[in-house]
N, C-alpha and C positions, 0 to 999 in steps of 0.2 A: 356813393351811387351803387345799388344793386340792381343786378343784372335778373333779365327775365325767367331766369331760369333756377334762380334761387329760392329758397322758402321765405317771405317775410309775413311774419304772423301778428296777429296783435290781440291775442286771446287770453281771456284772462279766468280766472275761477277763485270765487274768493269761497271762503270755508268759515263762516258765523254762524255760531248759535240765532246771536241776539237779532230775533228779525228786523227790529226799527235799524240799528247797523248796519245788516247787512242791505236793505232795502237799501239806506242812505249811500253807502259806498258804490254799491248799483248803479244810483243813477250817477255817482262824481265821473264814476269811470267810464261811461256812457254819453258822459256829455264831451267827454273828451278824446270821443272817437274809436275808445277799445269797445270789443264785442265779448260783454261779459256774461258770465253762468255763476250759480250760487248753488250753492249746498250749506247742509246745518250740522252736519255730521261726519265724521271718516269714511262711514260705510258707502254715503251716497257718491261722496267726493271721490272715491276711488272708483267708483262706476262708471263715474260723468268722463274722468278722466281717460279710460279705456271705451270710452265711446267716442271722444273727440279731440282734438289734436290742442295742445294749450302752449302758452308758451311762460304765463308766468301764475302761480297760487300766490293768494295772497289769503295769508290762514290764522285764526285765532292762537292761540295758545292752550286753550281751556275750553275742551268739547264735550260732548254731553256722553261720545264711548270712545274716546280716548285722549291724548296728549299731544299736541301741535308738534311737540320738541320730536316727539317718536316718529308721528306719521310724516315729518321732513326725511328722515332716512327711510322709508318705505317708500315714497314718492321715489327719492332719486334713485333707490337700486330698479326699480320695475320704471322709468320714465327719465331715463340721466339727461334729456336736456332740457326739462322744465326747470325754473326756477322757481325757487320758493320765499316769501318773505313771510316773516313771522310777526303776528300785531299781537301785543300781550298790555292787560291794563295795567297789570303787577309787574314790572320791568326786573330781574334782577340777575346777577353778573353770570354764579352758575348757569342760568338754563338759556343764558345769551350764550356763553363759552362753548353749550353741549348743542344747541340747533348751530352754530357754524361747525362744528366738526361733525354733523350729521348729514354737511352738504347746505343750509340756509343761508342765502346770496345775503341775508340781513335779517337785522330784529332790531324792532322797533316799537317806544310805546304809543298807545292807543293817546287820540288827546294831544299829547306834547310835540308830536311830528308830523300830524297831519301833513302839510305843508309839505315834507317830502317823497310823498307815498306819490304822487304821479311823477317827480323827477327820478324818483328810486323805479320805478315802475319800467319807466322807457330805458336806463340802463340796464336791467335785468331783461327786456326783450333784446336789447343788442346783443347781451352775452349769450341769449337763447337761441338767436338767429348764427349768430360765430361759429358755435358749439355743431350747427346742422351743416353751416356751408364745408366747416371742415371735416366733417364727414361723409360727407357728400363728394368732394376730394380725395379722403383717403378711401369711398369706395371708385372711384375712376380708377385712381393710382391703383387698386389692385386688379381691377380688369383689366386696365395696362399691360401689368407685367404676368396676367395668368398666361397658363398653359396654354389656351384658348386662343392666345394671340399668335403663339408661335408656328413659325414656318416649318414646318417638321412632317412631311407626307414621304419622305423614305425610310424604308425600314432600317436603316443603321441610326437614326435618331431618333426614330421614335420610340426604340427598345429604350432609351436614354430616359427619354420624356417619361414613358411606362415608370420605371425607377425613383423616377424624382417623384412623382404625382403619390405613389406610394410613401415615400419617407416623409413627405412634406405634412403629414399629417404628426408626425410623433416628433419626439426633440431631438432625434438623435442627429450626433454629428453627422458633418458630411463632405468628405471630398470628392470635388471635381477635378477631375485628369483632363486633359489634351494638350495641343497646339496652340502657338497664344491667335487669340482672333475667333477660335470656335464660338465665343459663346458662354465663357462660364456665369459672368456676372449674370448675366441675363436668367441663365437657369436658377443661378442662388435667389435671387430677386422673385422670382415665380415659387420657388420652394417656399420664402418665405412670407409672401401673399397670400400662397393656400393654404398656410397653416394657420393654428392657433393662436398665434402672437400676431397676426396681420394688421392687429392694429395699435402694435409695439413696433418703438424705431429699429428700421434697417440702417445699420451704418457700414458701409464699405472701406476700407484700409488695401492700399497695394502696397506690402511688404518690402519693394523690391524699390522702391518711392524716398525712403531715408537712411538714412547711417543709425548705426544700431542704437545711439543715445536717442538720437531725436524719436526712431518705433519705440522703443519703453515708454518714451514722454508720451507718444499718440494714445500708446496702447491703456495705459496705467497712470498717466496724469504726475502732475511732481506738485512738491511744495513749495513757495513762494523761496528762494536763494538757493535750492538745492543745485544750484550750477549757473553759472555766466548766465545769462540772459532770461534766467528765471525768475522774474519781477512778481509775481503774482501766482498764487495758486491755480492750479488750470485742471480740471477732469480729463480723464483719458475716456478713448471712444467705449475700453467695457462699460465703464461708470456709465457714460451720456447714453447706454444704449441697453442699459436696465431692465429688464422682462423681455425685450427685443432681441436680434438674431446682429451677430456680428460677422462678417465674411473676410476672413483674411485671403487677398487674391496674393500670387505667388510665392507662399507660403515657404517655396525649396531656399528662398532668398535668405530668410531671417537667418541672424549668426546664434551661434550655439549656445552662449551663453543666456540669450532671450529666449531660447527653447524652451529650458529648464524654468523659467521664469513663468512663460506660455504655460508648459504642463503642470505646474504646480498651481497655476489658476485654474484649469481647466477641471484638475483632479477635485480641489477644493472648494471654488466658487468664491476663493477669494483672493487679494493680493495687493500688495502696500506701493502707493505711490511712490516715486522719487523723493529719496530726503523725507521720508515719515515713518514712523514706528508703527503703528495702529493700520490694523488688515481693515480694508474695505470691501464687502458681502456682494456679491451680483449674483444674479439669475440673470441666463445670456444664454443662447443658441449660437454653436460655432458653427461656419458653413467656410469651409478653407478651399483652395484650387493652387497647382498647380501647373506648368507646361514642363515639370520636370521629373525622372522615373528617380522617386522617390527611393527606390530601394536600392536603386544603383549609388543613390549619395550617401546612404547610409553605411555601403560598403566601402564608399571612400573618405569617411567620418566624416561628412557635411553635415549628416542631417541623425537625428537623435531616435532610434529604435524605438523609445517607447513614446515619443510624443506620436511618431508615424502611427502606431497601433491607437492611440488615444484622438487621431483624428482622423481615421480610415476605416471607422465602426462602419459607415456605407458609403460606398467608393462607386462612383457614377463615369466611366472614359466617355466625353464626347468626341465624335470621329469628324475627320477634318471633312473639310466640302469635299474635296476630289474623291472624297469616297461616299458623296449623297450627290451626287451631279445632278439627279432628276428636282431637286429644292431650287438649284441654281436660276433656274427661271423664275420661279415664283419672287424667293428671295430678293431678284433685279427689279422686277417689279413692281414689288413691296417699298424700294427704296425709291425708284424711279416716282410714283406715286407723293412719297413722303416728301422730298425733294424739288417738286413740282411745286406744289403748296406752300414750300416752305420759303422759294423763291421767286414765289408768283409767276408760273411758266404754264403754259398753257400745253405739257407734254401728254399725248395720248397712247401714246405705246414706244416698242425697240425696233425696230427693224430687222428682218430674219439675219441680215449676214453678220449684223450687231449681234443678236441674241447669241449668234453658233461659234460667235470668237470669245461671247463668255464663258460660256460651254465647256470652250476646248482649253482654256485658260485654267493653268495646275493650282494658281489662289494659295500659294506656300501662304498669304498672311491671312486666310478661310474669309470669314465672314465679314469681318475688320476692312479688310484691305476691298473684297467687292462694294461694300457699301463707301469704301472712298471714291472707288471708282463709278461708280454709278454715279456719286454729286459732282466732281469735276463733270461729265459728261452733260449730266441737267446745265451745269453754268454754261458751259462750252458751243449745247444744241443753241440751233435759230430756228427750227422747223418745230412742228408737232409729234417732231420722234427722234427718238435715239440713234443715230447714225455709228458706223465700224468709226466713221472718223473722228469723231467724240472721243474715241476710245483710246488712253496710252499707246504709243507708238509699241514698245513691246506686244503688245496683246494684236495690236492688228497685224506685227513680224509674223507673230506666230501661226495665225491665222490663215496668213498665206503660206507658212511653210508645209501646216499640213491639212495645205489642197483648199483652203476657203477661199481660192480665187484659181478656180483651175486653168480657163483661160491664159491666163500670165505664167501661172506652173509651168508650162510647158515652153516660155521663152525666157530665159534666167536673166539677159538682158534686159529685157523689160520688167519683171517683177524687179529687179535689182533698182532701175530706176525709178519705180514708184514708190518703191520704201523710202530711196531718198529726196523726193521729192513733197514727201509727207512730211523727213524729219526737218525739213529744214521749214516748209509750211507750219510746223508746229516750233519752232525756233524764233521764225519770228512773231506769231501769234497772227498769224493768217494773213500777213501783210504781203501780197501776190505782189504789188511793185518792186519791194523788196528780195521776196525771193527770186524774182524774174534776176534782179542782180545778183544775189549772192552765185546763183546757178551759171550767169554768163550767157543767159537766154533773153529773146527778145521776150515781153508782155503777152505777145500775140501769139507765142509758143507756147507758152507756161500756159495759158486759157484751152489753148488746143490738147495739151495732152491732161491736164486736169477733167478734160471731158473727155479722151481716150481712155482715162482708168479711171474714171468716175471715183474721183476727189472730190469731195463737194468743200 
C-alpha cells in the first residue's frame, strides 16, 4: 500500500524508429492503463524526457542517430530513477552484458518476449517508485538532522554551529570536544547531511561500547575463524560505510594499540581485516568526539600524539548548557512538544515555577539528561502542563533552596516538610492513602497541607 504522499507514476516512453512498432506498443501499453509518449530518435527522446517526469523507457537497440546500449548510460547519469529496458531484434550476449553495466533494468528480444514486456514493465516502475520514496527519505533524514533544526539562539553555541557549517562542506576531519550529553552526535550527523556525501551512509561507533578485540572486529571486519566465534566473514563499519562519513564517538576510549591501527587507516585509506592478508581500500570521512582533554592523556601515555594531530585537523568544543541557560527553555520545549506526540498527551506548555527550576538546574548531564527529564515529566503530567511536580525531586530541592518558593524560605520547618512530603509522594507514585500512612498522618491532613503547599 502507498501512502498519499508518495510518488507513483506509471509513465512510460518508448523510443522506435519503426513507426508500425512503435504505433503497436502504444496502444498494448495504453490499453493497459500506462500513459504513454513515443519518440523515434535520441535527440527527441531526451527532450521528451526533460520536459516530463517518466518512470520507465522502453528503447530500441538500433536508432537512426545513435545506439540504445549508449543512450542507457546517458539517460541514467542525467535521470538515475528511470528505468530502462532495452528491445533489440538482433539479441546478442556482448551488447546485453554492456546495457546492464550501463544501468539497463533488462534486454530483451523483439518477438520472442513479447509476453514479458508488460510484467517486466510493472517491475521496473516498482524499482522506479523505491528508488524516489527512498529519496524522498533520505531528503527528510537530512532536514532532520540539518543545522536548521537546531536549538542554538546563544552565542556560545552558535559560534560552534558557525564552525561546523563551515567544515561541513570540505572532507576534512573533525573533532568534537565537550561534556557527555552536549550534543556531539547530533552536530557530526548535521556536518555530515550538509556535506557532499549526504547521500553516503552515516555510521556511528561509541568507542567506549566494546573491548578492544571486539572495536577492530566493528571497526575493520575479520575473517571467517580468525578467532572463537568468528563463523563467517563480517565487514567492519569503514568498509559498510564506503564514500560515507564514519563518527567515532569517545574516541579517548580506544586502547593504544587500535590507535596505531586507526592511524595507519586514516593516513592510508586502507587496512586488513582480522585474520587476512590483503589491504581493503575505502574512502570515508572521519568525524571523532570526545568528553576527554585529549592532551592531558597523551601526557599520561593514554592517547597517541600523532593520531591526536591526524584527527584534530578541526577541533569544534561544544559548551555545556549551564553555559547557554537562555536555549534551556526552548530546548524544554522542543522536547516537551516531541514527547506529547510521541505519547499522545495533549500538553500545551510548562508552568513558570516548572520552567524557573529548569533554569536554575546545573544539567552536569547537559542536553542528555534534560531531555530525560522532560519525558518522565510528559508521562508523570495529568493536566495540559508541565507542573514543578513532574519534576525529579532533586530539581524541585533545589528550587526551593535558591528562593523558588520564597514563602516557605522563610520557614525552614515548613519548606523541610514539603520536600518530604513530595519525597515520600513520589515514593509511592502518588498513592496519598499510602503516604497519609507512611507519614503517620490522618488522609484528611495529608489533603489539607498538599493544598497548603500546593502539591498537586
Amino acid at each position: 500500500m502507498y501512502h498519499s504522499n508518495e510518488i507513483i507514476l506509471k509513465e512510460v516512453l518508448i523510443i522506435e524508429d519503426e513507426e508500425k512498432i512503435r504505433n503497436l506498443l502504444t496502444k498494448i501499453l495504453s490499453l493497459e492503463g500506462f500513459d504513454v509518449m513515443n519518440a523515434a530518435d535520441c535527440k527527441t527522446a531526451l527532450k521528451k524526457l526533460g520536459q516530463t517526469e517518466m518512470d520507465v523507457v522502453l528503447c530500441d537497440v538500433r536508432l537512426p542517430d545513435g545506439n540504445g546500449v549508449e543512450l542507457v548510460k546517458t539517460i541514467k547519469d542525467k535521470f538515475p530513477f528511470i528505468e530502462v529496458i532495452l528491445l533489440t531484434a538482433y539479441g546478442n550476449i556482448p551488447d546485453g552484458v554492456q546495457a546492464i553495466k550501463n544501468g539497463a533494468f533488462d534486454y530483451i528480444t523483439k518477438g520472442d518476449d513479447n509476453n514479458k514486456i508488460i510484467p517486466l514493465l510493472y517491475h521496473a516502475i516498482e524499482k522506479a517508485n523505491l528508488a524516489r520514496r527512498v529519496r524522498q527519505l533520505e531528503n527528510r533524514l537530512a532536514q532532520h538532522y540539518s543545522f536548521d533544526t537546531m536549538i542554538a539562539s546563544s552565542k556560545a553555541i552558535q559560534a560552534s554551529v558557525d564552525l561546523a557549517k563551515k567544515v561541513a562542506e570540505t572532507d576534512t576531519t573533525v573533532l568534537l570536544t565537550g561534556e557527555t550529553g552536549t550534543g556531539k552526535e547530533v552536530f557530526a550527523q548535521a556536518i555530515h547531511y550538509a556535506g557532499k556525501r549526504k547521500d553516503k551512509p552515516f555510521v556511528a561507533l561509541n568507542c567506549a561500547a566494546f573491548s578492544k578485540e571486539l572495536l577492530e572486529s566493528e571497526l575493520f571486519g575479520h575473517k571467517s575463524g580468525s578467532f572463537t566465534g568468528a563463523t563467517k566473514d563480517k565487514k567492519g563499519l569503514f568498509e559498510e560505510a564506503d564514500t560515507g562519513t564514519v563518527f567515532l564517538d569517545e574516541i579517548g576510549e580506544m586502547e593504544m594499540d587500535l590507535q596505531a591501527k586507526l592511524l595507519r587507516a586514516l593516513e592510508t585509506g586502507e587496512f586488513i581485516k582480522i585474520g587476512d592478508t590483503k589491504p581493503v581500500k575505502v574512502d570515508i570521512r572521519i568525524i571523532a568526539a570526545t568528553n576527554k582533554d585529549l592532551q592531558k592523556e597523551i601526557e599520561t601515555g593514554n592517547f597517541r600524539e600523532d593520531l591526536y594531530y591526524r584527527i584534530s585537523v578541526f577541533g569544534i568544543n561544544l559548551p555545556p548548557l549551564r553555559e547557554r541557560p537562555s536555549d534551556i527553555e526552548s530546548l524544554a520545549l522542543n522536547f516537551m512538544q516531541l514527547f506529547s506526540t510521541k505519547l499522545s498527551k495533549k500538553i500545551k506548555g510548562i508552568a513558570p515555577e516548572c520552567m524557573e527550576a529548569l533554569k536554575q538546574h546545573p544539567w552536569y548531564g547537559n542536553i542528555r539528561e534534560l531531555k530525560n527529564v522532560i519525558e518522565r515529566s510528559v508521562i508523570l503530567s495529568i493536566g495540559d502542563e508541565l507542573l514543578l511536580s513532574s519534576l525529579p525531586l532533586e530539581i524541585q530541592d533545589n528550587a526551593i533552596r535558591k528562593g523558588g518558593d520564597e514563602q516557605l524560605s522563610a520557614f525552614e520547618l515548613a519548606a523541610a516538610e514539603k520536600i518530604h512530603i513530595r519525597k515520600v509522594l513520589n515514593y509511592t507514585n502518588g498513592n496519598k492513602s499510602e503516604t497519609a500512612r507512611l507519614l503517620n498522618i490522618a488522609l484528611t491532613t495529608l489533603y489539607r497541607k498538599l493544598a497548603e503547599y500546593d502539591i498537586q
